[in-house]
N, CA, C and O of each residue as an XYZ file, in Angstrom:
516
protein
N     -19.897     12.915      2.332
C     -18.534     13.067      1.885
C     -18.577     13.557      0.440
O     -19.281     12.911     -0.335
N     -18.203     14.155      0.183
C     -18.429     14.811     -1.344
C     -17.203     14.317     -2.150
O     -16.123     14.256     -1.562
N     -17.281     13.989     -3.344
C     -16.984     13.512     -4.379
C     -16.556     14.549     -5.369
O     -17.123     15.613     -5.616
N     -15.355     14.018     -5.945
C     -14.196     15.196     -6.561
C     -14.359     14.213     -7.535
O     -14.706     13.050     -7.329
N     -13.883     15.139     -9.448
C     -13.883     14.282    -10.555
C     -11.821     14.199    -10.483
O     -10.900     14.827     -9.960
N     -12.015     13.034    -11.357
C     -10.171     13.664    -11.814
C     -10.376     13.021    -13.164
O     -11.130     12.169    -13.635
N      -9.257     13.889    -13.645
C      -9.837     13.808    -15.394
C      -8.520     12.365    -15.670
O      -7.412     12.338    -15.135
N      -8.952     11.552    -16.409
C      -8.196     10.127    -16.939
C      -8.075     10.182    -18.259
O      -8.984     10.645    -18.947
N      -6.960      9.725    -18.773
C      -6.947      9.824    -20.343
C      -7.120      8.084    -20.706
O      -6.398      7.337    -20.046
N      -7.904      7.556    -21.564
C      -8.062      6.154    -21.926
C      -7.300      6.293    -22.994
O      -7.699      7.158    -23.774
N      -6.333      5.731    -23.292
C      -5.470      5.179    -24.235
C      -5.780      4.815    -25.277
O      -5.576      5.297    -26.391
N      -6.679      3.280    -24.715
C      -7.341      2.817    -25.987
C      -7.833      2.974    -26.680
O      -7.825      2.316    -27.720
N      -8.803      4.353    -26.326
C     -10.114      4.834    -27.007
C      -9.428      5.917    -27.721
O      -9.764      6.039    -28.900
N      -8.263      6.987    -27.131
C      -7.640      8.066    -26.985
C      -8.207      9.349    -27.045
O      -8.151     10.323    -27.796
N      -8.849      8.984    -25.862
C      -9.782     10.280    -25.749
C      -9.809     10.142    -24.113
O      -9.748      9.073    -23.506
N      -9.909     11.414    -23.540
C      -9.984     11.445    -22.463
C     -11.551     11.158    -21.720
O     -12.601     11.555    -22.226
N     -11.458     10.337    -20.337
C     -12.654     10.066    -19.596
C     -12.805     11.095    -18.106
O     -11.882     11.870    -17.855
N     -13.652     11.044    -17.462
C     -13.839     11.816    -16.308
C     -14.045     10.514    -15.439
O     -14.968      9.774    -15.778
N     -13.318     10.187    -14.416
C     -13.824      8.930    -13.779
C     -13.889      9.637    -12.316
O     -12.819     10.174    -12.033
N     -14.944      9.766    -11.273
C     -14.737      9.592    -10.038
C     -13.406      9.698     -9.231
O     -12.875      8.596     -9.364
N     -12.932     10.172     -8.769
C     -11.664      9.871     -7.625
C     -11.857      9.226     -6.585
O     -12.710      9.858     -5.960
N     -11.588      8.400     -6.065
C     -12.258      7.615     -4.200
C     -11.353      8.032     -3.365
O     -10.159      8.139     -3.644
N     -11.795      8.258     -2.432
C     -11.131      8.503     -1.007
C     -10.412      7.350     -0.426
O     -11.200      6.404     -0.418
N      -9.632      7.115     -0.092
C      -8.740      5.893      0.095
C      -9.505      5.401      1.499
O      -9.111      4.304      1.895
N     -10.260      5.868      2.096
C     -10.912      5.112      3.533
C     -12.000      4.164      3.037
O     -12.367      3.293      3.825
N     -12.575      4.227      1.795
C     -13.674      3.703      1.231
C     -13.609      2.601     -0.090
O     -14.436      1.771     -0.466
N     -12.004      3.037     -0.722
C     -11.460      2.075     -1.838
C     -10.537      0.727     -0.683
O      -9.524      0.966     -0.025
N     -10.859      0.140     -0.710
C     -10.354     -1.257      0.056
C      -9.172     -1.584     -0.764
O      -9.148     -1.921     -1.948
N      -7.693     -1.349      0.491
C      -6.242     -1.794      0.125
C      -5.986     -3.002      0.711
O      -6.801     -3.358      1.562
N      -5.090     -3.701      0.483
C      -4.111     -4.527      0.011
C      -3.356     -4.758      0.047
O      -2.635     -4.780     -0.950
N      -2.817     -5.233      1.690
C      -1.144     -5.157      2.244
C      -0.703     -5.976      1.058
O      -1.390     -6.949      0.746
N       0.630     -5.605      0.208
C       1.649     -7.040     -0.465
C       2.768     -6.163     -0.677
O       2.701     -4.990     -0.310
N       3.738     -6.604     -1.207
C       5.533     -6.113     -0.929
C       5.881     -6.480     -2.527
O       6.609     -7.425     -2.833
N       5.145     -5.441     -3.653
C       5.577     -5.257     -5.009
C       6.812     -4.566     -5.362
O       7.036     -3.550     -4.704
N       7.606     -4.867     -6.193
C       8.661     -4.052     -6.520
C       8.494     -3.100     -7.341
O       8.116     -3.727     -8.331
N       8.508     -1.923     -7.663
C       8.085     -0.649     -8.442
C       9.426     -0.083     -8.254
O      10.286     -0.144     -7.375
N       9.239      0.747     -9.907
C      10.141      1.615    -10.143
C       9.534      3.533    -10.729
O       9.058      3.903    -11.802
N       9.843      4.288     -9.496
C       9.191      5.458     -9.486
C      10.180      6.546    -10.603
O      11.401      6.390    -10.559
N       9.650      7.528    -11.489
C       9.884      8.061    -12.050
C       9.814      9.540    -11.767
O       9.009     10.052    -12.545
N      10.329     10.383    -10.985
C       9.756     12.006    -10.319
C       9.806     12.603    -11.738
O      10.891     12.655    -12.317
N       8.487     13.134    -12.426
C       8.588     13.913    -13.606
C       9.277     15.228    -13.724
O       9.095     15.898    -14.741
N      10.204     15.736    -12.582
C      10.488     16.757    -12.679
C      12.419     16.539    -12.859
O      13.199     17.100    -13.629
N      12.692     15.334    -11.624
C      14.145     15.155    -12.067
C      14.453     13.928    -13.119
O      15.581     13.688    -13.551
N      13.068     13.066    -13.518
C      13.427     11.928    -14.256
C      13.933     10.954    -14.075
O      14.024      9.912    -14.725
N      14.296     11.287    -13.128
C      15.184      9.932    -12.519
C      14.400      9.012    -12.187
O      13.222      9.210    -11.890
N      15.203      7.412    -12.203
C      14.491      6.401    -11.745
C      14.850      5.798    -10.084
O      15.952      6.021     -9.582
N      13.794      5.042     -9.361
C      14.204      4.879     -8.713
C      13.341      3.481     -7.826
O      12.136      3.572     -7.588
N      13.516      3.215     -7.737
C      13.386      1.684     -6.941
C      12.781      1.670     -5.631
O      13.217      2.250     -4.636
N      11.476      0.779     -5.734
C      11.019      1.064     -4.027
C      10.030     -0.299     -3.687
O       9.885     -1.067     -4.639
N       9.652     -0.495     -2.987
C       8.293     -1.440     -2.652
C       7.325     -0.856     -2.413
O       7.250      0.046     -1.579
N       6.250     -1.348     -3.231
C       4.798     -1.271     -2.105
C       4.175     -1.559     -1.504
O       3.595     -2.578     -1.877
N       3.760     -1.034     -0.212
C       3.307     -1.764      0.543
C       1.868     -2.038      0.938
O       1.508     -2.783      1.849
N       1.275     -1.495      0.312
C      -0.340     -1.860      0.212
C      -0.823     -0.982     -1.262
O      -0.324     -0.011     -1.830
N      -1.967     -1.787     -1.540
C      -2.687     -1.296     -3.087
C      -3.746     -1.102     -2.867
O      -4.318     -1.681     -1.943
N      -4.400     -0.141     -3.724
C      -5.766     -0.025     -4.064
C      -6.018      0.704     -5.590
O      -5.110      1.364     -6.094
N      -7.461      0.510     -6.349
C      -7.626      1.136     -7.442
C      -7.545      2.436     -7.167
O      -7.877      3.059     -8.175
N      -7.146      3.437     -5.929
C      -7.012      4.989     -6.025
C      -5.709      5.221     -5.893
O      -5.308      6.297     -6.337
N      -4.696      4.271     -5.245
C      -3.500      4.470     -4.826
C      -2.793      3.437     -4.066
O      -3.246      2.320     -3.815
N      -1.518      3.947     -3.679
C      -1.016      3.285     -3.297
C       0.289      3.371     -2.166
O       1.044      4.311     -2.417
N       0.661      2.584     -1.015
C       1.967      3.180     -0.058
C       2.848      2.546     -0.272
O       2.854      1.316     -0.211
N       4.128      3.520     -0.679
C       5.279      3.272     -1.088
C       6.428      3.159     -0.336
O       6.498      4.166      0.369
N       7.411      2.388     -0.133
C       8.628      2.419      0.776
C       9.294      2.707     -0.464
O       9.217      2.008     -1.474
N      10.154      4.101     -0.301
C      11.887      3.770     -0.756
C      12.864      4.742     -0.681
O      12.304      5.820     -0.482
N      14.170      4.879     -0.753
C      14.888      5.489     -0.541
C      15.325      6.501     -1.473
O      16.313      6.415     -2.203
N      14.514      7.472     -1.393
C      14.227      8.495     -2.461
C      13.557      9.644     -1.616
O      12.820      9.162     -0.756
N      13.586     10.715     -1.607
C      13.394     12.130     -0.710
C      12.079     12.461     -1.836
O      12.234     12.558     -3.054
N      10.851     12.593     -1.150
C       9.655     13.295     -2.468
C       9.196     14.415     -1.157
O       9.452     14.475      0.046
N       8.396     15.220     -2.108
C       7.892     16.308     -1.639
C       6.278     16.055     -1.738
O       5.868     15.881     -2.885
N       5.439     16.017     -0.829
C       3.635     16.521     -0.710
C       3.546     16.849     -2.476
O       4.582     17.236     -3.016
N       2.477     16.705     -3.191
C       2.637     17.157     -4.405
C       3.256     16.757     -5.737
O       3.067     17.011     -6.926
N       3.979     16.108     -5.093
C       5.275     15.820     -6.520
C       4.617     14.809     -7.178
O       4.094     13.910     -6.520
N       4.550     14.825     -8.754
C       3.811     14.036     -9.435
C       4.915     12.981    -10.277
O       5.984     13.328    -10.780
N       4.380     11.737    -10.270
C       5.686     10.444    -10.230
C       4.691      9.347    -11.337
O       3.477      9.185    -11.219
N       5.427      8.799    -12.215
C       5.300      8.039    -12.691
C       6.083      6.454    -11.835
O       7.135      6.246    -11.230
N       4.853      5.597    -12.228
C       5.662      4.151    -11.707
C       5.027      3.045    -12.503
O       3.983      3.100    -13.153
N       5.908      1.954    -12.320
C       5.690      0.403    -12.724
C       5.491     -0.327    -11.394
O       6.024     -0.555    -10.309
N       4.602     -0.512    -12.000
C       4.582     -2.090    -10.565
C       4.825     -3.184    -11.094
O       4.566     -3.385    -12.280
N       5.441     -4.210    -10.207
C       5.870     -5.159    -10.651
C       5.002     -6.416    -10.083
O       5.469     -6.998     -9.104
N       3.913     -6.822    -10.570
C       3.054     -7.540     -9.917
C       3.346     -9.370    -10.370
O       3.009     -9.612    -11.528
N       3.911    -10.580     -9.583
C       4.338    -11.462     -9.341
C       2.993    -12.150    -10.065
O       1.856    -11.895     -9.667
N       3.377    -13.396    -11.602
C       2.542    -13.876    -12.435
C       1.989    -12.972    -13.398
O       1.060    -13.447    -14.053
N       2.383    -11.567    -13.703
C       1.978    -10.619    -14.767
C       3.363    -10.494    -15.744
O       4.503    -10.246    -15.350
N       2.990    -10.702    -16.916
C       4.168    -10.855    -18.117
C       5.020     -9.381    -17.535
O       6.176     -9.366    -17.111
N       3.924     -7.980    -17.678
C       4.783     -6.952    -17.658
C       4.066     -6.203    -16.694
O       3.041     -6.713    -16.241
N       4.495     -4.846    -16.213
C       3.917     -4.251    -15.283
C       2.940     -3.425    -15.305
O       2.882     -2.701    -16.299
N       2.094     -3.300    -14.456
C       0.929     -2.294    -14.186
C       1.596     -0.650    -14.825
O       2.673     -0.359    -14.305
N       1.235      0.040    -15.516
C       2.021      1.481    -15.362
C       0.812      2.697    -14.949
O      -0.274      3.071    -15.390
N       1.575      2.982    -14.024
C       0.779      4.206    -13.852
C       1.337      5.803    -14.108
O       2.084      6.472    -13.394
N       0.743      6.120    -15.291
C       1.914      7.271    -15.878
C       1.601      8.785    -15.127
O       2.321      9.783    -15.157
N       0.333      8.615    -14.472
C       0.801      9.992    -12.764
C       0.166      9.487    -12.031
O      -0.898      8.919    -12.280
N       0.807      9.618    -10.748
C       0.261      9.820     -9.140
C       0.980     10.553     -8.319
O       2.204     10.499     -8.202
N      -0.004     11.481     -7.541
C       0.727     12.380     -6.696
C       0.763     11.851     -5.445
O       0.087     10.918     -5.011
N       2.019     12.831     -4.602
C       2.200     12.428     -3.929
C       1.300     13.048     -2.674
O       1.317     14.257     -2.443
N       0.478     12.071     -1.848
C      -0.253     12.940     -0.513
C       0.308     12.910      0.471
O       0.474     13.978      1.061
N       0.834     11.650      1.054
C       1.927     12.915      2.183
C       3.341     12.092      2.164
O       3.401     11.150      1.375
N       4.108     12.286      2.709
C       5.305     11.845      3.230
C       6.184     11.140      4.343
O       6.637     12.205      4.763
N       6.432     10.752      4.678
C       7.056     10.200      6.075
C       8.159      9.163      6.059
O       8.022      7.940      6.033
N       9.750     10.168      6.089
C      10.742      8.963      5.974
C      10.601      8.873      5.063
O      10.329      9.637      4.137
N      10.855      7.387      5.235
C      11.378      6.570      3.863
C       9.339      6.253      3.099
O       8.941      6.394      1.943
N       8.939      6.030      3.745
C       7.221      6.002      3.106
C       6.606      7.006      2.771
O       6.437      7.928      3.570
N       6.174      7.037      1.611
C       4.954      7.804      1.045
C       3.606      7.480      0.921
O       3.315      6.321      1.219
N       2.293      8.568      0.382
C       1.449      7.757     -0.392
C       1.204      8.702     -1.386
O       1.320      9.928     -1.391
N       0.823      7.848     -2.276
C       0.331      7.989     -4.047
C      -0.900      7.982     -4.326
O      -1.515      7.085     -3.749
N      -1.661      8.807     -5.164
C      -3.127      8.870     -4.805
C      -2.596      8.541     -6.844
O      -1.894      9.358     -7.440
N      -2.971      7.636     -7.316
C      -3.415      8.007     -8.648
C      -4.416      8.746     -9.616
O      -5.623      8.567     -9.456
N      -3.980      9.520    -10.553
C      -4.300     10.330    -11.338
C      -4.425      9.798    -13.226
O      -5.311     10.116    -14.019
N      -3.926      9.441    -13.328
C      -4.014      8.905    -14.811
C      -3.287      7.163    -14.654
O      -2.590      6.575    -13.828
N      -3.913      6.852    -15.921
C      -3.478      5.215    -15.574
C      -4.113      5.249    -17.615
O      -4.719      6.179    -18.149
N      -3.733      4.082    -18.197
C      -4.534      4.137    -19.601
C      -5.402      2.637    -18.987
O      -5.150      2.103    -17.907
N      -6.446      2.165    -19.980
C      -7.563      2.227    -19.878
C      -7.606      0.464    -19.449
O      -8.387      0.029    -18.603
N      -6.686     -0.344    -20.157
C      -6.464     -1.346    -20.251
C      -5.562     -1.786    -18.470
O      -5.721     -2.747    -17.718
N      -4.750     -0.700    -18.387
C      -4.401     -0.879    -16.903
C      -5.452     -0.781    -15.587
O      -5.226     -1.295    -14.492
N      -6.588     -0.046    -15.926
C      -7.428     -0.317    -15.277
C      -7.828     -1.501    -15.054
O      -7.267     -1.793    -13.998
N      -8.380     -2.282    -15.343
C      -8.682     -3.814    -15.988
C      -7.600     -4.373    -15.420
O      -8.006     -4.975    -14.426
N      -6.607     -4.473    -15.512
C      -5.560     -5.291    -14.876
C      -4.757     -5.186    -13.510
O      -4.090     -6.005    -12.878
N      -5.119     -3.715    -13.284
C      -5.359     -3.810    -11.730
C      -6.397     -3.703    -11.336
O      -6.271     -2.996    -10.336
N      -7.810     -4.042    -11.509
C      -8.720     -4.373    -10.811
C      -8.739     -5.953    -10.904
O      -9.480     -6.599    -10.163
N      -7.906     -6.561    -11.831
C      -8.157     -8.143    -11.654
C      -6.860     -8.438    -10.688
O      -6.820     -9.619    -10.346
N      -5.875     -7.694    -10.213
C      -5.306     -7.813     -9.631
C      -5.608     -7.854     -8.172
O      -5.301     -8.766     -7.403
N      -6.311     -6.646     -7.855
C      -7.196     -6.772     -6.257
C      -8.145     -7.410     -6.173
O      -8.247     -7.788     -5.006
N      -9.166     -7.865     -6.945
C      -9.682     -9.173     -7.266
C      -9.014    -10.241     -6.331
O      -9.364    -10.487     -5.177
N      -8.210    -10.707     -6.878
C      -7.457    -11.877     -6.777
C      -6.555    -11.879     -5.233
O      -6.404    -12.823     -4.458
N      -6.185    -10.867     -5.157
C      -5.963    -10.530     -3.759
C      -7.140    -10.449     -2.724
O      -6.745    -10.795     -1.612
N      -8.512    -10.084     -2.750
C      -9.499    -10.064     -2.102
C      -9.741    -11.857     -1.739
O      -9.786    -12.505     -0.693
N      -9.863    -12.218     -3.288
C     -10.175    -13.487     -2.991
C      -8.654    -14.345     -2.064
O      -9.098    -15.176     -1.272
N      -7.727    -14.305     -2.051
C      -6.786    -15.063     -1.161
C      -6.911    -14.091      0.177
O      -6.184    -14.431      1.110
N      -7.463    -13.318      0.316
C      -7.728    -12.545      1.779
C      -9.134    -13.350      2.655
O      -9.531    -13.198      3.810
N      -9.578    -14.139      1.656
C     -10.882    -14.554      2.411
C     -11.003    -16.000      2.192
O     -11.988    -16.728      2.309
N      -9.418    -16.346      1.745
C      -9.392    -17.800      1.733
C      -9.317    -18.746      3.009
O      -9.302    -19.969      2.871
């Protein structure tokens, strides 16, 4: 299976990193029902949805909002016991259906990494409780 880079900007450091991209059959998701608020960078608008499963590459979205294959979206997740939310400032969109999408993430800053990987963490571990 060959391996694609995608370029990440680290925040903290403020310098950009090259991290790996994963194929979502091989990054292990995470059925849970988060509240997120999606941002389409092109109309700005906000808009309100759930997610319905996670992973560190992405993520499937329910909501009542029309996106297109492609369309690149900013979101918050709203993760239950976290002061404030995960942000992920792009993920595109890979395909469509209805009211569900999925989100392959593309940039995230550096510290959000870290806090959603302790997030699926913690979900792994109550999956094998």
């Amino acid at each position: 299976m060959a391996q694609t880079n995608v370029k990440r900007h680290s925040w903290a450091e403020g310098t950009a990193t090259t991290i790996p991209s994963r194929d979502r059959r091989t990054t292990p998701r995470f059925r849970v029902q988060f509240r997120t608020f999606l941002t389409d960078q092109h109309s700005m608008l906000e808009h309100m949805g759930t997610i319905l499963d996670l992973s560190m590459a992405g993520c499937r979205v329910e909501a009542a909002v029309p996106v297109q294959e492609s369309a690149v979206m900013e979101l918050r997740i709203f993760v239950p016991d976290l002061d404030w939310p995960l942000m992920i400032d792009e993920a595109v969109v890979q395909w469509a259906d209805g009211r569900g999408f999925g989100l392959s993430f593309l940039k995230m800053r550096h510290g959000v990494q870290d806090r959603l990987s302790w997030v699926l963490s913690r979900l792994a571990e109550e999956t094998h409780r």
